[in-house]
N, C-alpha and C positions, 0 to 999 in steps of 0.2 A: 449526664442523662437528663436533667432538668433542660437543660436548652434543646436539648435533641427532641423532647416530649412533646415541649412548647412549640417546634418548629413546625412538628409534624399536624398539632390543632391548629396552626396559624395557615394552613393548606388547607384543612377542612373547614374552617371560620368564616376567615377573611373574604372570600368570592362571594359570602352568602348574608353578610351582617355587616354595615356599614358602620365604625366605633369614630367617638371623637371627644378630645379631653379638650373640655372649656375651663378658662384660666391657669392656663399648664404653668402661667407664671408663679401662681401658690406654692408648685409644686419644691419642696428643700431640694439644691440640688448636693451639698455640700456636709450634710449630716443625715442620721437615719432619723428615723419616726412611726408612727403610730396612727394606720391608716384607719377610717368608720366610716360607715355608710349603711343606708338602709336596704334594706334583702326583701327582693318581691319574688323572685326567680331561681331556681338552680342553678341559672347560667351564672348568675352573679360573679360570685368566686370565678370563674375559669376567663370569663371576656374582661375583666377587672386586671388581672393576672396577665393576660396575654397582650394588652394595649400599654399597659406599665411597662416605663424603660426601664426600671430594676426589678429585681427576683423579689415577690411578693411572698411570706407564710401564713396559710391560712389555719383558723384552728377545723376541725372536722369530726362529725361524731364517730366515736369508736368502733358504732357497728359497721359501718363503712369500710373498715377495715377490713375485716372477717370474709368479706365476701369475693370469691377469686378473681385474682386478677386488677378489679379495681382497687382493691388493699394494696395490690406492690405496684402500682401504677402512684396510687396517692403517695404511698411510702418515698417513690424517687420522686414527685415532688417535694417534697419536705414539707408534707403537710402534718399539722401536728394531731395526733389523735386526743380527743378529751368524753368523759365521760360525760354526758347530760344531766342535767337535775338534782345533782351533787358537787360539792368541793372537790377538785382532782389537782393534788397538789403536785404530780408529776407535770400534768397539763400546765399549768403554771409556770414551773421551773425552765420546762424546754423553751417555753415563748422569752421570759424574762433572759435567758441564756442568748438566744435569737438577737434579740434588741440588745443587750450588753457587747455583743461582740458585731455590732454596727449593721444588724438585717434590717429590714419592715416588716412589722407585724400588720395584718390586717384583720380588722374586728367588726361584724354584723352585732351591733349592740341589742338589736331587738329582740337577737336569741334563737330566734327560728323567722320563716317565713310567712310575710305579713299578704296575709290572701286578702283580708278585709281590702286593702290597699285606699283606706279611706283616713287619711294622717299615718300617725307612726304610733305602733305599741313602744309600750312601756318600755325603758333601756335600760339594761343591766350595767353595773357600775364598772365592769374588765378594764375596760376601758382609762378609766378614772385610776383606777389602780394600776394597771401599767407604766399609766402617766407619770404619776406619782414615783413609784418604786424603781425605773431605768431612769428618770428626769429627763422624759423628750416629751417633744411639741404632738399633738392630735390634731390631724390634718383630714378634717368632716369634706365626704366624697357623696352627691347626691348622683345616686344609679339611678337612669330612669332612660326605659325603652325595652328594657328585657322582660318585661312581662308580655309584652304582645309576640315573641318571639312565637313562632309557628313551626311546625312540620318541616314547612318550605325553608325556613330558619330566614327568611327574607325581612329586613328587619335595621332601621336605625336608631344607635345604642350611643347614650350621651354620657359622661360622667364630668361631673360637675363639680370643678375642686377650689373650695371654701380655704382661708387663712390662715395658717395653722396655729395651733392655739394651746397653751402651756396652762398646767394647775398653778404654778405661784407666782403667775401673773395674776391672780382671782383670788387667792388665800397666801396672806402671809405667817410664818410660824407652822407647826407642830398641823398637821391634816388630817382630822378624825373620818370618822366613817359620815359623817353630819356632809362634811364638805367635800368628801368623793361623791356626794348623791345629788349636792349644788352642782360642783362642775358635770355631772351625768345630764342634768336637766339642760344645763348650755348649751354641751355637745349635741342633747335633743333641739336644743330652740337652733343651734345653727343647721342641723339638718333641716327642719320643717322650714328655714329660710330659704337655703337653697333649691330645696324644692318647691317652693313657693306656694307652701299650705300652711294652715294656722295651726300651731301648736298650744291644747289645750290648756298648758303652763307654758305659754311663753314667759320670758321673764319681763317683767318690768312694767304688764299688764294690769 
């Protein structure tokens, strides 16, 4: 059902939005991972999804769900439902399950959608802790083009894929909460790279 979904948005898409993965050499061909990137857009998640050669899980807010049609739509993607603003320790379990039995998770670390579009909000640590907890590489994706997406949907969409990038290559021994907030701030300073704006804590500044 999942490819059948995708086949049918890649009909409606593709004529209208031009996608292109720069340095697809990044890309792991051989193991899963732990995809981030910054969220300006809706479309984010969906043309992120549909230009990836493997089946992407994205996480999605709960109320999403409830609502007809699109809830069993999201549902056959395998999208994971989580609750906002709170611990969802279900939410959690399904993605780390995800990742242990060799999927890609994909993670908007900024939490919601950055209107401002001027740098990157603050990043939540998911990220870091997933790193951490399956032991795979986070492989920082700068999306950029989908905010000007139009009506017409007429429109070229870049993702921009960074080297992927492990916690204990950066911390050796035992990783408190101290140093999932280091490696968060990374993952930030590698997106604000990629996109080539300055990152208020870049490191090393």
């Amino acid at each position: 059902m999942y490819k059948f979904i995708y086949f049918l948005l890649n009909l409606i898409f593709r004529p209208f939005i031009s996608m292109k993965i720069e340095n697809p050499e990044n890309i792991p061909k051989d193991r899963n991972y732990i995809i981030i990137a910054n969220h300006v857009s809706n479309f984010d998640p969906l043309l992120l999804a549909l230009k990836w050669e493997k089946q992407v899980h994205f996480m999605a807010k709960e109320e999403l769900f409830k609502i007809f049609f699109i809830g069993s739509v999201l549902k056959k993607l395998d999208m994971i439902p989580v609750r906002r603003g709170e611990s969802d320790r279900k939410a959690v379990k399904e993605s780390l399950d995800y990742l242990k039995s060799g999927e890609i998770l994909a993670l908007f670390p900024e939490g919601t959608r950055n209107k401002k579009r001027e740098g990157l909000l603050p990043f939540h640590t998911g990220a870091a802790f997933f790193a951490k907890s399956a032991d795979l590489e986070v492989l920082p994706v700068a999306i950029m083009g989908t905010d000007g997406i139009k009506a017409s949907f007429s429109n070229n969409v870049f993702f921009k894929v960074g080297k992927p990038m492990k916690i204990k290559d950066y911390y050796d021994g035992k990783i408190s909460s101290k140093e999932l907030e280091g490696f968060t701030e990374i993952l930030k300073n590698e997106i604000s790279n990629l996109l080539c704006i300055k990152n208020e804590n870049n490191i090393g500044e």
